[in-house]
N, C-alpha and C positions, 0 to 999 in steps of 0.2 A: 504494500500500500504506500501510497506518495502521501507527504503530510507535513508542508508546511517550510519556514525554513527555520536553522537556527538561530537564535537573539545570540546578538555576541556584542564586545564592548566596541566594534566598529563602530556600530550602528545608535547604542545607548550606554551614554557615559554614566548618568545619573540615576543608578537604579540601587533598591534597599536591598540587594542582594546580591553576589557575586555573579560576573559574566567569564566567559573563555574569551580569548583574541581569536578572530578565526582561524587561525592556522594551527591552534592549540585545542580543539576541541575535542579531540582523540583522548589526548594526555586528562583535559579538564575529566572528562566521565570515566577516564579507566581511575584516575583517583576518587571513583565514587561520589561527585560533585552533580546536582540536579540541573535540567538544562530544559530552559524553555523554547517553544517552539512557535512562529510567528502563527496565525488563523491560515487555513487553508479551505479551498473550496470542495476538497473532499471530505470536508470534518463538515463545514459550514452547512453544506445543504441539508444536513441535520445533524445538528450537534448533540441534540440527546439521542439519538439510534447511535452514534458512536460513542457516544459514555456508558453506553447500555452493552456494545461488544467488546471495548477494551473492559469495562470492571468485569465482564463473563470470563477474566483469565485465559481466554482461547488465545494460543500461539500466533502472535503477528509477530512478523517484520516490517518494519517500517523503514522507507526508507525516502528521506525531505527532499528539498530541490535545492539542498548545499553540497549533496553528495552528487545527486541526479548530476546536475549542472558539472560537474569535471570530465560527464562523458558528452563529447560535441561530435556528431559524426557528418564529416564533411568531406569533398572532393569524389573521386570516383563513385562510389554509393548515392550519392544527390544528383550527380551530375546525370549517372543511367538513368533515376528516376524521372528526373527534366525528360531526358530524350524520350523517355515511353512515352510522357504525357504529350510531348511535343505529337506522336505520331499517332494519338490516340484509335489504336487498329481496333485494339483487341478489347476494349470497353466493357465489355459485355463479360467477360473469360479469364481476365491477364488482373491478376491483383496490382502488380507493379505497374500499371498503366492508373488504375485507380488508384493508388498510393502517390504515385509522381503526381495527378492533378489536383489531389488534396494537398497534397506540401507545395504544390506550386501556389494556389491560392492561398494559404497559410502564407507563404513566403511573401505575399502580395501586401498583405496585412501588417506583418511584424519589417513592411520596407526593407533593410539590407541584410534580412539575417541568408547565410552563404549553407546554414548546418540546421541541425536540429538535435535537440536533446532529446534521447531515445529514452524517457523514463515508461512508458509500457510497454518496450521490448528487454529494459534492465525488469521490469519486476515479471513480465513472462521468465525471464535467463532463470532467475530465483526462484521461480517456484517450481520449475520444471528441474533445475540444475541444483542451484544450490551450494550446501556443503562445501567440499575442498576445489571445487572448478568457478564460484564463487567470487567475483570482483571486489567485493565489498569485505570492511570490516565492520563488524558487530559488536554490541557493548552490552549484555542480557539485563534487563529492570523492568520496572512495570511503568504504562504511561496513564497518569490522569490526563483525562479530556473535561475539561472546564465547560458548563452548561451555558456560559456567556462568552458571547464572541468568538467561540473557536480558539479559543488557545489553547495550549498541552504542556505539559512539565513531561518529563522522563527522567524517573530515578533511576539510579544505578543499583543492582543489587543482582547477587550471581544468583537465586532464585527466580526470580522474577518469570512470567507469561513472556513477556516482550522481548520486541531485539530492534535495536534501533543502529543502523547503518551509521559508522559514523569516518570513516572513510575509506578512499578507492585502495585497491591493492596496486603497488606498481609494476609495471609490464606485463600487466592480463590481458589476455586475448578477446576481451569481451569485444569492443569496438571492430576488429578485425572479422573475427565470427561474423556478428551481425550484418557486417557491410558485404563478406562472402557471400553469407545467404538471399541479401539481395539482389545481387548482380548474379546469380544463379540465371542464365540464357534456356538450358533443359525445361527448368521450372517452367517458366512464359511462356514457352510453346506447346 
């Protein structure tokens, strides 16, 4: 599940409780330190039915758009996308044709973005993958979801339901995969 981003002291100097720098946010929660999470529109569109499944203790992963956002997948993978949509044959049959004119009109909207943040093909990788093939680091606690405004805390605690992403692995093959599996030619025909 995607959820929000971290509050760090970039963003909020003056707050009654300790913040991580961003680039320390790994370190701040493995020393067991509580870490708040901005509102997200996945908690948002109802925020009591997800106070209602995280307090149900059921195993999530979470995983915010502080982590999502360090994977950008851009160049060859976008660029065949562009071209299906450009040639729009197979509309009806070719996923990558539909996927290329959906990211092309996204691309229309968000003006110069060249990439995209593949955060529901990182949280398919995870649910299907997982474990030790896994890009992510995990930190396991439990997370309140506050009934106002969407916001979340994540405690640290090696018991805990939860597992909250708290950063990438380096030189995983995730981005690579992915952009393979799209440029897959066999697939589309």
């Amino acid at each position: 599940m995607g959820g929000g981003s971290f509050v760090t002291k970039d963003q909020n100097e003056d707050t009654p409780f300790p913040l991580p720098e961003k680039d320390k946010i790994s370190e701040f929660l493995t020393n067991g330190k509580l870490i708040h999470l901005y509102p997200n529109h996945n908690v948002s569109g109802d925020s009591l039915a997800t106070k209602i499944i995280f307090d149900s203790n059921i195993r999530i992963r979470l995983i915010c758009h502080s982590v999502t956002c360090n994977y950008f997948v851009k160049g060859a993978p976008i660029d065949f996308l562009k071209e299906k949509a450009k040639k729009e044959e197979n509309i009806e049959t070719d996923p990558a044709t539909v996927v290329g004119l959906l990211m092309v009109e996204w691309f229309k909207v968000r003006h110069s973005d060249v990439g995209q943040c593949p955060h529901d093909p990182l949280t398919i990788h995870e649910a299907v993958f997982g474990g030790e093939k896994s890009p992510l680091k995990y930190v396991r606690g439990n997370f309140v979801f506050h009934e106002w405004a969407a916001y979340s805390t994540f405690i640290p605690n090696n018991d805990g339901p939860h597992f909250m992403a708290v950063e990438t692995i380096p030189n995983n093959s995730f981005l690579k995969q992915l952009g393979d599996s799209l440029m897959i030619e066999d697939y589309h025909n």
